[in-house]
TORTOR-795789 format. One record per residue: residue number from 1; residue in three letters; x, y, z of N, C-alpha, C, O in turn. Coordinates in steps of 0.02 Angstrom, whole numbers. Example, Ala and Ser with C-alpha at 12.3 -4.5 7.8 and 13.67 -1.06 7.14 Angstrom:
% TORTOR-795789
   nr  rest     n.X     n.Y     n.Z    ca.X    ca.Y    ca.Z     c.X     c.Y     c.Z     o.X     o.Y     o.Z
    1   ALA     660    -284     390     615    -225     390     660    -165     390     712    -166     423
    2   SER     642    -112     354     684     -53     357     645       2     394     670      57     402
END
This chain:
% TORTOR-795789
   nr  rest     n.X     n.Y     n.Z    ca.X    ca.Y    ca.Z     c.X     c.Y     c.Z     o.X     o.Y     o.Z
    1   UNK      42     -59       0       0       0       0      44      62       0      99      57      28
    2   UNK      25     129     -33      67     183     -50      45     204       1      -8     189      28
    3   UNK     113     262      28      97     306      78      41     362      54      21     383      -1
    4   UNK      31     370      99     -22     451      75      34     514      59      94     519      71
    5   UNK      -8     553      30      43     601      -1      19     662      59     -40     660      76
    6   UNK      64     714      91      83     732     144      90     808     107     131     822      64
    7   UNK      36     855     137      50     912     113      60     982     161      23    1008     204
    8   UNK     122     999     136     164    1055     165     122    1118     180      88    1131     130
    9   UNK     114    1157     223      86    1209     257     135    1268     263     155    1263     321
   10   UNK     158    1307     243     191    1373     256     161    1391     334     103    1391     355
   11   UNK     223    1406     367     229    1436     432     268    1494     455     323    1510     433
   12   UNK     243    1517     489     280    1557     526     309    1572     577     265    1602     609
   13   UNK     362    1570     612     416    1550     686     447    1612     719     444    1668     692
   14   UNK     463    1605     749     497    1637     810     551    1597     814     543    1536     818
   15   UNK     631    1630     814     683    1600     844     705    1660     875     674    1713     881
   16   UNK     788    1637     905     826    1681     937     893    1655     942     907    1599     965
   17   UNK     935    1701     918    1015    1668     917    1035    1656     976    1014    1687    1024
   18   UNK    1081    1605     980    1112    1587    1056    1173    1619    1037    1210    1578    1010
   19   UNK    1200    1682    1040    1233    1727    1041    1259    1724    1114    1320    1731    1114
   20   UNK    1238    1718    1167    1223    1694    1252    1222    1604    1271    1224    1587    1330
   21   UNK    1219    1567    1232    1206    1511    1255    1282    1497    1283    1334    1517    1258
   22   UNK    1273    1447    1358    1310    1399    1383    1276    1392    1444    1235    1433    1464
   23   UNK    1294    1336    1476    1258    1306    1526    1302    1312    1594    1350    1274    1600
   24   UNK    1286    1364    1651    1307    1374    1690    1272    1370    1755    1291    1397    1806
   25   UNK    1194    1314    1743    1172    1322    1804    1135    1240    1755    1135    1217    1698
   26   UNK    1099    1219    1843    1071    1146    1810     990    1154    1828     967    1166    1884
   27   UNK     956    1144    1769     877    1144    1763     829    1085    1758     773    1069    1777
   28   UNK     886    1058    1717     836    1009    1702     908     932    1688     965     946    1707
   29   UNK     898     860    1658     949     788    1661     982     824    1595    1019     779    1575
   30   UNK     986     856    1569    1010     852    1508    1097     922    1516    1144     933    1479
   31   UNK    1073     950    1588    1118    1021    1580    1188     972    1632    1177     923    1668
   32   UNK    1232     994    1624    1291     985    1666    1361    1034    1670    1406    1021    1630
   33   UNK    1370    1081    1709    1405    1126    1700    1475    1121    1713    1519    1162    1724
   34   UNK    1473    1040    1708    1557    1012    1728    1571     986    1629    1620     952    1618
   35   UNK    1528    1006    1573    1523     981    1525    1531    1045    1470    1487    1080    1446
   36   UNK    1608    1048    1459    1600    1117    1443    1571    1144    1358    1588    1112    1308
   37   UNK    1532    1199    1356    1495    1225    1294    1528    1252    1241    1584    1277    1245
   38   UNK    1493    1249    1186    1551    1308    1127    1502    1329    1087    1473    1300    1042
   39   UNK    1493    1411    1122    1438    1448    1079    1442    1446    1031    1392    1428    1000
   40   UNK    1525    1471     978    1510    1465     919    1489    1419     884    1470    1434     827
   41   UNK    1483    1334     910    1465    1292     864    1367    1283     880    1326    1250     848
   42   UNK    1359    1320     931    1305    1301     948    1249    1357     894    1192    1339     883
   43   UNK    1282    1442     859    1288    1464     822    1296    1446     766    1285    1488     722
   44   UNK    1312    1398     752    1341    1377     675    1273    1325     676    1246    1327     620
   45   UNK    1241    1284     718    1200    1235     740    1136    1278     719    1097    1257     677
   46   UNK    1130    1318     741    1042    1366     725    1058    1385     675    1017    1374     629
   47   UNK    1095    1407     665    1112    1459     603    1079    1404     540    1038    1416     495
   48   UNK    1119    1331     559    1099    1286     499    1013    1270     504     972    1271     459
   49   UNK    1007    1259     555     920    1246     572     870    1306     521     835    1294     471
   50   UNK     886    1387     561     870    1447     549     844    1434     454     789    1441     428
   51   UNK     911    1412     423     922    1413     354     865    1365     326     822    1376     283
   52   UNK     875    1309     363     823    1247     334     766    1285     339     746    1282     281
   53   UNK     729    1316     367     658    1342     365     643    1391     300     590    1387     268
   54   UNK     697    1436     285     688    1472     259     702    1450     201     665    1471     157
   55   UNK     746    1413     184     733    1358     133     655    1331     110     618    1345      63
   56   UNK     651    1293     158     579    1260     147     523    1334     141     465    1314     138
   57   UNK     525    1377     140     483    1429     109     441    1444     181     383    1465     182
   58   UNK     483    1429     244     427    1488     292     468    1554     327     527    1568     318
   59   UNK     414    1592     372     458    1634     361     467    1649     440     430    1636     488
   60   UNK     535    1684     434     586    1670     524     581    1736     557     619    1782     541
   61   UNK     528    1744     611     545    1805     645     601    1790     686     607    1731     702
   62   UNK     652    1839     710     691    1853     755     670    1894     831     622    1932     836
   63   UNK     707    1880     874     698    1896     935     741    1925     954     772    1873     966
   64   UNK     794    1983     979     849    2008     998     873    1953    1078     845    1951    1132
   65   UNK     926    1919    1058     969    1886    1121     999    1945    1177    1040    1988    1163
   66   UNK     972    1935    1231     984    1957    1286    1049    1930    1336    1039    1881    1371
   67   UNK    1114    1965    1337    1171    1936    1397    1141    1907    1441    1083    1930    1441
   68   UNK    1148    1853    1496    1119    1826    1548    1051    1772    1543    1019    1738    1583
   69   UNK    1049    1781    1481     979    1730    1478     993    1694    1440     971    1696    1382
   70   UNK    1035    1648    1464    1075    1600    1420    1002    1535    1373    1008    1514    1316
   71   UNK     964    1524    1402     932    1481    1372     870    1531    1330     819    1496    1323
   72   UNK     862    1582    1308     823    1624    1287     832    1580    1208     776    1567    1187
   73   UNK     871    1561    1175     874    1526    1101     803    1456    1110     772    1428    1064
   74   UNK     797    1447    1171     735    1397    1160     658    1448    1164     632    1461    1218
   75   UNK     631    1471    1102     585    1514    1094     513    1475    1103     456    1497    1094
   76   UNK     527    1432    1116     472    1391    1081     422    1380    1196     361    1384    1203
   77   UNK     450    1374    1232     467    1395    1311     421    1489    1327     386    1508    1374
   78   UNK     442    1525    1266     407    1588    1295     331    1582    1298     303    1614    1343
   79   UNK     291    1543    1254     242    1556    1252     176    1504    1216     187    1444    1220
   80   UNK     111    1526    1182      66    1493    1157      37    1540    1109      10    1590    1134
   81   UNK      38    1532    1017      17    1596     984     -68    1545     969     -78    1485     977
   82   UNK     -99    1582     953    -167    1555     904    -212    1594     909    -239    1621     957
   83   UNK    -225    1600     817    -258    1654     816    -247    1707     833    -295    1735     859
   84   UNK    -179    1750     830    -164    1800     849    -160    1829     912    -147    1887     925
   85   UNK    -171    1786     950    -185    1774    1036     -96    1743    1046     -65    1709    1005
   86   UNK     -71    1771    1116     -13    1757    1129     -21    1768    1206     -30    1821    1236
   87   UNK     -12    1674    1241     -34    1672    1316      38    1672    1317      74    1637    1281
   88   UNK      62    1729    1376     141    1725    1394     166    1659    1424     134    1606    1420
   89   UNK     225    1664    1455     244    1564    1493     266    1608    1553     298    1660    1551
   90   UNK     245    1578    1603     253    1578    1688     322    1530    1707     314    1474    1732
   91   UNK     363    1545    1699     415    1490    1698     447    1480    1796     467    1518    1840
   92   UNK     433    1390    1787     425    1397    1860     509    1380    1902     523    1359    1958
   93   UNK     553    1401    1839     642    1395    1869     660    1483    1892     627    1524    1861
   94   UNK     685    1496    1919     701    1579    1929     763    1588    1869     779    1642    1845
   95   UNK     786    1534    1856     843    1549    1795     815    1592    1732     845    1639    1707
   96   UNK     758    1572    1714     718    1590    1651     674    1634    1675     629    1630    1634
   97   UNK     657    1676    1717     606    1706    1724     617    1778    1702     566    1812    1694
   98   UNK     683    1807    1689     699    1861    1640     667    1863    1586     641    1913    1561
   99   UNK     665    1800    1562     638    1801    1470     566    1808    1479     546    1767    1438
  100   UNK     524    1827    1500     457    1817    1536     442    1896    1483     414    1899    1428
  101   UNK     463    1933    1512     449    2018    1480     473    2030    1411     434    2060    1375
  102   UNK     529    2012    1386     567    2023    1333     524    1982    1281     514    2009    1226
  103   UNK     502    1931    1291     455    1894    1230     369    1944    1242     331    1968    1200
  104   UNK     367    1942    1289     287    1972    1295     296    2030    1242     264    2028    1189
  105   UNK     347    2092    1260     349    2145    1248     361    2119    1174     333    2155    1133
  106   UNK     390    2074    1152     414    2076    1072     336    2054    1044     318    2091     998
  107   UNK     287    2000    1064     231    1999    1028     182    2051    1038     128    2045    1009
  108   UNK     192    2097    1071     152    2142    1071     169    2204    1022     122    2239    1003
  109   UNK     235    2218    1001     269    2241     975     242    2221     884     237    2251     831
  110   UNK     232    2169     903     230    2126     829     172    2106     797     171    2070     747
  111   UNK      97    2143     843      32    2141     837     -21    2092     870     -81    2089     854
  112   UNK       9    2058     915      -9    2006     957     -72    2037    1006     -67    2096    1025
  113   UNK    -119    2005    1022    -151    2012    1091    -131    1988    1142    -161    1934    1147
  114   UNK     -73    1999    1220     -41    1961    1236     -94    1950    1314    -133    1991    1339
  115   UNK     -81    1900    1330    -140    1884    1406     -75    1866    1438     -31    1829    1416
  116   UNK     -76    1905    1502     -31    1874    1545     -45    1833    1592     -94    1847    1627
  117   UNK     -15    1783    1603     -21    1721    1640     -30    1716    1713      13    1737    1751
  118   UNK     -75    1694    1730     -73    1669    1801     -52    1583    1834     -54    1542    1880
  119   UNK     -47    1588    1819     -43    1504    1839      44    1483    1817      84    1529    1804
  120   UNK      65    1415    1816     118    1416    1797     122    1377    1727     114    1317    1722
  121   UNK     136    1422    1668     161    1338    1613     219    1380    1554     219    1440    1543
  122   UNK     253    1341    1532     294    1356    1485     296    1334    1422     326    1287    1395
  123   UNK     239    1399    1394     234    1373    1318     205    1336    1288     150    1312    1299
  124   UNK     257    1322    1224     239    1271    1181     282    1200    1179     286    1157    1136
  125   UNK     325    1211    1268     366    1163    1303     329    1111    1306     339    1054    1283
  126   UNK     266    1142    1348     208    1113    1370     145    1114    1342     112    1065    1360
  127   UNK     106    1164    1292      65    1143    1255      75    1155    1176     110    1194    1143
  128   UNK      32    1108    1162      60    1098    1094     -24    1096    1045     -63    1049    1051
  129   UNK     -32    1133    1017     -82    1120     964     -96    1053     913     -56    1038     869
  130   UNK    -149    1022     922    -154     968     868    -226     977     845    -277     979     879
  131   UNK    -218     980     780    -305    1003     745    -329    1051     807    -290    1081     844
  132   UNK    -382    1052     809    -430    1093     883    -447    1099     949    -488    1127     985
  133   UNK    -352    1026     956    -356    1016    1021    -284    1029    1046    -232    1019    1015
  134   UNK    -293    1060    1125    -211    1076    1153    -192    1020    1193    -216    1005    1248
  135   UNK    -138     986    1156    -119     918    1217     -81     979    1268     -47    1027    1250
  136   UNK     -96     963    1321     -42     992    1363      -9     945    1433     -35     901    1467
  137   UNK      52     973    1435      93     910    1481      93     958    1554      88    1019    1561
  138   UNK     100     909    1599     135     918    1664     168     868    1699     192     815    1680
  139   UNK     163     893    1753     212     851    1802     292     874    1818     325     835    1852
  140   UNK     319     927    1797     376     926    1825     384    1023    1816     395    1060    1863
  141   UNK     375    1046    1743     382    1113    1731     318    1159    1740     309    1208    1777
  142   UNK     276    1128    1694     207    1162    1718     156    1125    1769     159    1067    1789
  143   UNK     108    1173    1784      53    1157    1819     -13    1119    1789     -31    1123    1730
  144   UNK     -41    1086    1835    -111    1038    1823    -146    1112    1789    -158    1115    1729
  145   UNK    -161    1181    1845    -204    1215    1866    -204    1254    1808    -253    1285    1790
  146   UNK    -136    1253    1770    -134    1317    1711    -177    1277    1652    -145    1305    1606
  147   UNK    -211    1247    1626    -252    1211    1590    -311    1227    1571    -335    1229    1514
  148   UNK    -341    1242    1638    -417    1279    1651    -393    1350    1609    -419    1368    1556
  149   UNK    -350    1379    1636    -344    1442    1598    -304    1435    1534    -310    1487    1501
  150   UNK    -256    1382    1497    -269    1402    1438    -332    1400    1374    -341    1433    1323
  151   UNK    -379    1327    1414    -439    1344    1378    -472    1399    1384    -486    1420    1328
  152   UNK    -492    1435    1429    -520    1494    1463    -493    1545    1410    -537    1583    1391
  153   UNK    -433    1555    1384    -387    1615    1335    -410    1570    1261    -443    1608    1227
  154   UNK    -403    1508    1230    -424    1492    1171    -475    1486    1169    -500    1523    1126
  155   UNK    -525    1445    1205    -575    1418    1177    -568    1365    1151    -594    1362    1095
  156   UNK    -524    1290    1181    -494    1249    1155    -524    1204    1190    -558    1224    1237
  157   UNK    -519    1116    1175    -528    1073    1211    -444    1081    1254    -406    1121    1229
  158   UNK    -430    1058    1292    -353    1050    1322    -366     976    1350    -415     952    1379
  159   UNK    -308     950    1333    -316     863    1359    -243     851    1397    -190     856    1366
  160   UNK    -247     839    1446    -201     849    1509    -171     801    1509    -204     750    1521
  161   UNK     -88     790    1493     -42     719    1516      -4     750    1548      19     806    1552
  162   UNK       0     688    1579      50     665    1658     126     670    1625     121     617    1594
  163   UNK     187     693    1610     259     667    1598     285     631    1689     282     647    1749
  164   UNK     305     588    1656     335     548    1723     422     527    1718     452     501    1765
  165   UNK     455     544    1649     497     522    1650     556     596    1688     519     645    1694
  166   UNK     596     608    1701     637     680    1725     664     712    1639     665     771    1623
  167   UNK     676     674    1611     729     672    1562     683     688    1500     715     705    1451
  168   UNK     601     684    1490     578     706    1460     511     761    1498     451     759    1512
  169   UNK     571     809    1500     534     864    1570     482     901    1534     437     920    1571
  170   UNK     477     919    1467     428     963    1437     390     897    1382     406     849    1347
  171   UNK     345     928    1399     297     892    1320     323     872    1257     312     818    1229
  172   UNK     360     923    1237     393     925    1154     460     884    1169     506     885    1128
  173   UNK     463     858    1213     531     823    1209     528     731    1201     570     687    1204
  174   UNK     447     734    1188     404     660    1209     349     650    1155     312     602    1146
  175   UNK     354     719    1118     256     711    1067     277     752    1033     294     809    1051
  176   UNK     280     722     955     280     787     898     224     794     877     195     741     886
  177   UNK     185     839     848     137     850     816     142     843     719     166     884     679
  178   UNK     121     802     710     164     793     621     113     822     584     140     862     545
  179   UNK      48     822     576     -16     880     551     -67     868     570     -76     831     618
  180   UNK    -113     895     537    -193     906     558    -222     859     505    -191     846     454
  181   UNK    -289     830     520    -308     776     481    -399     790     497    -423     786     554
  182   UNK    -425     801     457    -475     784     470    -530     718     479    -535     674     436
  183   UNK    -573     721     547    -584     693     604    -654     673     572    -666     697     517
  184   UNK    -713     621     609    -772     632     623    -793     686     606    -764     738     623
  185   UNK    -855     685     562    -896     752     544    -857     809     521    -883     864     521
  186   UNK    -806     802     504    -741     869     482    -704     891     542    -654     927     541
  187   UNK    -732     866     594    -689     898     650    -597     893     633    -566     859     592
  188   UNK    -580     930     671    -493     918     664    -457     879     721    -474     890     779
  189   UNK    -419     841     710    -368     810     711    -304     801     694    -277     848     665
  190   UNK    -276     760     702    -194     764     698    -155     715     711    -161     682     763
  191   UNK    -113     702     671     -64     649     682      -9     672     719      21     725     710
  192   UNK       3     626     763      67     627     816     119     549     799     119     493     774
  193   UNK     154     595     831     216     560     865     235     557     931     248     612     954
  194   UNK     241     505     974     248     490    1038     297     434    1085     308     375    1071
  195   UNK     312     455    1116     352     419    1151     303     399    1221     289     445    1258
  196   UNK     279     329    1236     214     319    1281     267     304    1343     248     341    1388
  197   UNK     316     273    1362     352     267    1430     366     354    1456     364     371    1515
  198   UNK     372     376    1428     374     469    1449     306     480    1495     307     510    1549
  199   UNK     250     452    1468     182     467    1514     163     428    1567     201     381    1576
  200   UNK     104     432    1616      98     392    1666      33     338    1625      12     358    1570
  201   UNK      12     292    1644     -33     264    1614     -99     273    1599    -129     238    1558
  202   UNK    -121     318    1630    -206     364    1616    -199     413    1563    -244     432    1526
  203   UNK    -115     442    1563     -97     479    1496     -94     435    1418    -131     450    1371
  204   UNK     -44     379    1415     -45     332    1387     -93     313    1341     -83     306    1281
  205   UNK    -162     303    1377    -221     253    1398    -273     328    1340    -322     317    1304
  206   UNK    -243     391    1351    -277     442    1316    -257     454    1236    -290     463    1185
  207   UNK    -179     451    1254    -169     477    1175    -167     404    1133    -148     410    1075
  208   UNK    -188     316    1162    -202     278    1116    -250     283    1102    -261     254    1049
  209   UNK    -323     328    1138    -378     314    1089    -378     371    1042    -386     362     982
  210   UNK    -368     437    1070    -350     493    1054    -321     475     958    -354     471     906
  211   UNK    -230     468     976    -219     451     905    -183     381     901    -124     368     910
  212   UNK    -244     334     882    -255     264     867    -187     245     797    -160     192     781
  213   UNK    -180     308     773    -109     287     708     -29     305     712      21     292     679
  214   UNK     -53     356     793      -6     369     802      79     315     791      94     255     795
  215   UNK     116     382     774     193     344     786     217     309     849     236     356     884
  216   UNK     222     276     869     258     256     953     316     231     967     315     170     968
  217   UNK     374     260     982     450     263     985     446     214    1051     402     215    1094
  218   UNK     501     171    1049     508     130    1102     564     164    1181     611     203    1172
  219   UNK     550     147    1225     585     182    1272     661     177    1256     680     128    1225
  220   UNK     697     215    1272     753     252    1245     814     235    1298     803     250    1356
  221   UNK     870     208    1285     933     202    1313     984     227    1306    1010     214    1361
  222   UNK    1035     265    1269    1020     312    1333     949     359    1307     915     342    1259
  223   UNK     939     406    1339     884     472    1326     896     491    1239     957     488    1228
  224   UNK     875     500    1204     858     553    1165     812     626    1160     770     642    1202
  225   UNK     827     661    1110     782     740    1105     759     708    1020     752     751     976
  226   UNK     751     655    1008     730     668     933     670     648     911     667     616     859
  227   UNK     600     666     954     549     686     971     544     770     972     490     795     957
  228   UNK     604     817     992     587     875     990     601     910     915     650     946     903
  229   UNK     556     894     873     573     903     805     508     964     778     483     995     824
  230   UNK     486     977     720     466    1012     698     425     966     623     452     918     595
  231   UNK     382     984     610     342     968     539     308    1009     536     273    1032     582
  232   UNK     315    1031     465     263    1069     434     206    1051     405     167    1091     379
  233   UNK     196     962     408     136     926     382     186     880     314     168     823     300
  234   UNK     219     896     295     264     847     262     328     859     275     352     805     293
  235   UNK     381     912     277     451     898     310     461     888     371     437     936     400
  236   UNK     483     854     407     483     845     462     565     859     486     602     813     468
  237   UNK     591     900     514     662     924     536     670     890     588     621     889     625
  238   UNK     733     851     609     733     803     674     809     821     669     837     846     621
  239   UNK     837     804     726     894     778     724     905     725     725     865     685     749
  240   UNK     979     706     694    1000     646     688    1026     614     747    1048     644     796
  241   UNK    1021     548     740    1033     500     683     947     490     693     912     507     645
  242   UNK     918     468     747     846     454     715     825     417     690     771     431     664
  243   UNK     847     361     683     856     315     630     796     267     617     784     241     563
  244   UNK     762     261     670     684     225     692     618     267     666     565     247     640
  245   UNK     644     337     684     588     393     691     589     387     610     540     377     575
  246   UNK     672     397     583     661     416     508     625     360     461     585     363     415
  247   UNK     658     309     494     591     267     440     537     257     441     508     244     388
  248   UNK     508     261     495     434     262     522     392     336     484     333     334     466
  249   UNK     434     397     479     429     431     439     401     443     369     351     472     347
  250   UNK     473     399     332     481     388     261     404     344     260     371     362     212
  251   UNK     376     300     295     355     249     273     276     276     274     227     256     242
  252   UNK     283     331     325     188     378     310     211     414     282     226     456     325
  253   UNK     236     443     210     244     482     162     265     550     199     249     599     165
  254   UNK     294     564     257     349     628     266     412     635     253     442     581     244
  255   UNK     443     682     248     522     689     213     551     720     270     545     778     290
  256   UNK     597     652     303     616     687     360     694     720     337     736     701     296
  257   UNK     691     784     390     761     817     363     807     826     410     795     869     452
  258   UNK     875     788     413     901     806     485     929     855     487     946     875     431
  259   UNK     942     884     526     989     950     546    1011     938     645     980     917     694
  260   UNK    1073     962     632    1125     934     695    1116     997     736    1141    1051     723
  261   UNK    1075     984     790    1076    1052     849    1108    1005     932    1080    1006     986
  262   UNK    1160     976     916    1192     940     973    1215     969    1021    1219     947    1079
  263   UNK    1230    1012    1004    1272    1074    1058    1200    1099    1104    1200    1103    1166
  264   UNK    1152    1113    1068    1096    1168    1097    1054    1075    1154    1018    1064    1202
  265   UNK    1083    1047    1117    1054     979    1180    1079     981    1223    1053     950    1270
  266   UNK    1150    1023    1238    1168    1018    1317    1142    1062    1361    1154    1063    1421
  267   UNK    1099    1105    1327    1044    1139    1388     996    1107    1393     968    1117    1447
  268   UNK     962    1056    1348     909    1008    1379     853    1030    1326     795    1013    1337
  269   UNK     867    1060    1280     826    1067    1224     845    1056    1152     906    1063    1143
  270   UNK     805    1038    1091     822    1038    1031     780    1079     975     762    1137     984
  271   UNK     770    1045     923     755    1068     861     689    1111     882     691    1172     879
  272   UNK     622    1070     908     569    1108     920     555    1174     976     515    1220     969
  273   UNK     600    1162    1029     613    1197    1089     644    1265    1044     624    1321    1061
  274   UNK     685    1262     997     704    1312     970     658    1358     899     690    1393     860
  275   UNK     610    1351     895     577    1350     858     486    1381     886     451    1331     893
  276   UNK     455    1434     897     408    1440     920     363    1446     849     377    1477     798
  277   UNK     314    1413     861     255    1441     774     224    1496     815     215    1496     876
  278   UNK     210    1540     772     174    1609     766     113    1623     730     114    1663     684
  279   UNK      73    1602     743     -10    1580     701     -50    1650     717     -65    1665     775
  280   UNK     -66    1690     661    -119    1739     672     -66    1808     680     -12    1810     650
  281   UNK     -86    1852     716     -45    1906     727     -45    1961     653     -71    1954     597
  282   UNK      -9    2009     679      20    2053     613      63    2018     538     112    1982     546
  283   UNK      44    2032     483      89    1985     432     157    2017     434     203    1994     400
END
C-alpha cells in the first residue's frame, strides 16, 4: 500500500540566536556545567536549522538575544500563539524568568493580543496544538491548574498528560505534532508522534484512543531529544541519527530532514524547543 501524499503548510516562527548560550546552572537531566559548551558551534548549529526553514519557504521572525539569559534561544518555552492570541509562559525555574517580559513585549510589538499568565506553564514546552485540540503536559515544569486557563484564553478542548519520565521534562521532548487531519464530521485532528514510557498510564491510555495511528518510539537508552522536532505537515526536521523515527517517517509519506543542533542539547533542548510557530498576529 502507498503512503499518503503529505502536504506542506507554510509557517511562521519565532527564533533567537544563542549569541548567550552555555550552561552554567542545572535545570533540568540534560544540563551539566562540569560539561563544557562552545557557543560558536552552537551558532553555526541554529544558524543551519534557521536556514532549513527558510529554505523550505517559511518565514523566520527574530527575537533580539539578551546577555544573561542563556537559554532564551529555546523560543518555543516563551509562550502559546493562536489566532493572533499570545498566552505569555510563567516559567516555574528563577533561571528563566527574565525572558518572561522580553518575549511578551516583542509579541506585542509585533501585533499580538498578549494575556498574561497566572498560573504556571511554559509554552509550547508544554502545550502543543493538534487540529482543535491543546495536548498539554505536566508534572515537573508546568502546572495541572494552568489548563483551566489556557482553555479559558483559546476556547480549546485541552487534554491533560501526566510526563513521568525527568529526562523528558517538557511535552515537546516526548510528542511531535506531524499535522492536522481531518476527524469525524470534519472535526480536526492530527497525527502525532509519541514516546508512551514518557507518560503515566491514564496519559498513555488517552493519546491511544486519542491518536489510534499514532507513531510510538520505544523507550530510549540512553535518553534522546529526537521527538523535539518540527513538521510542517510533510518535512519533518529532526535531528540525527533518528534512525527508527526516520523510517517510520519515510514509510507515512513525510520527508524527514536532519539538521545537527547537538550542542543546543546540552541545555536540555532541541530542534522544536528552538523554534516557536506564530499563528495569526500582524503579517
Amino acid at each position: 500500500m502507498s503512503s499518503p501524499d503529505r502536504i506542506q503548510e507554510r509557517r511562521r516562527y519565532l527564533m533567537c540566536r544563542p549569541d548567550h548560550f552555555t550552561v552554567s546552572y542545572e535545570i533540568n537531566p540534560w544540563m551539566h556545567r562540569t560539561h563544557p559548551t562552545d557557543t560558536s558551534r552552537a551558532v553555526r548549529q541554529w544558524q543551519a536549522l534557521h536556514d532549513t526553514y527558510v529554505r523550505l519557504g517559511h518565514e523566520v521572525e527574530l527575537i533580539d538575544p539578551i546577555p544573561g539569559l542563556n537559554d532564551m534561544v529555546y523560543t518555543a518555552n516563551s509562550g502559546l500563539v493562536i489566532d493572533g492570541v499570545a498566552l505569555g509562559a510563567r516559567f516555574s525555574v528563577s533561571q528563566r524568568r527574565g525572558e518572561e517580559r522580553p518575549f511578551r513585549d516583542w509579541f506585542a510589538a509585533h501585533g499580538f493580543d498578549v494575556v498574561e499568565p497566572v498560573a504556571t506553564q511554559e509554552g509550547e514546552g508544554d502545550l502543543m496544538l493538534a487540529g482543535e485540540t491543546i495536548l498539554a503536559g505536566y508534572g515537573f515544569r508546568s502546572q495541572l491548574d494552568s489548563h483551566a486557563e489556557v482553555a479559558g484564553v483559546f476556547g480549546l478542548e485541552v487534554v491533560s498528560l501526566r510526563l513521568v519520565n525527568p529526562a523528558y521534562y517538557h511535552l515537546d521532548t516526548a510528542l511531535c505534532v506531524l499535522d492536522p487531519v481531518q476527524g469525524p464530521g470534519g472535526a480536526e485532528r492530527a497525527n502525532i508522534a509519541y514516546r508512551p514510557s514518557a507518560f503515566d498510564e491514564r496519559s498513555q491510555g488517552e493519546l491511544s484512543e486519542r491518536f489510534p495511528d499514532a507513531i510510538r518510539l520505544p523507550a530510549s537508552v540512553p535518553e534522546t531529544l529526537e521527538l523535539n522536532a518540527v513538521s510542517d505537515g510533510r518535512n519533518v526536521v529532526i535531528s540525527p541519527p533518528a534512525s527508527n523515527f526516520v523510517a517510520q517517517l519515510r514509510e507515512r509519506g513525510y520527508h524527514p530532514l536532519p539538521v545537527d543542533v547537538s550542542e543546543l542539547h546540552l541545555g536540555g533542548g532541541g530542534i522544536k524547543c528552538c523554534t516557536l510557530e506564530l499563528r495569526g498576529g500582524r503579517p
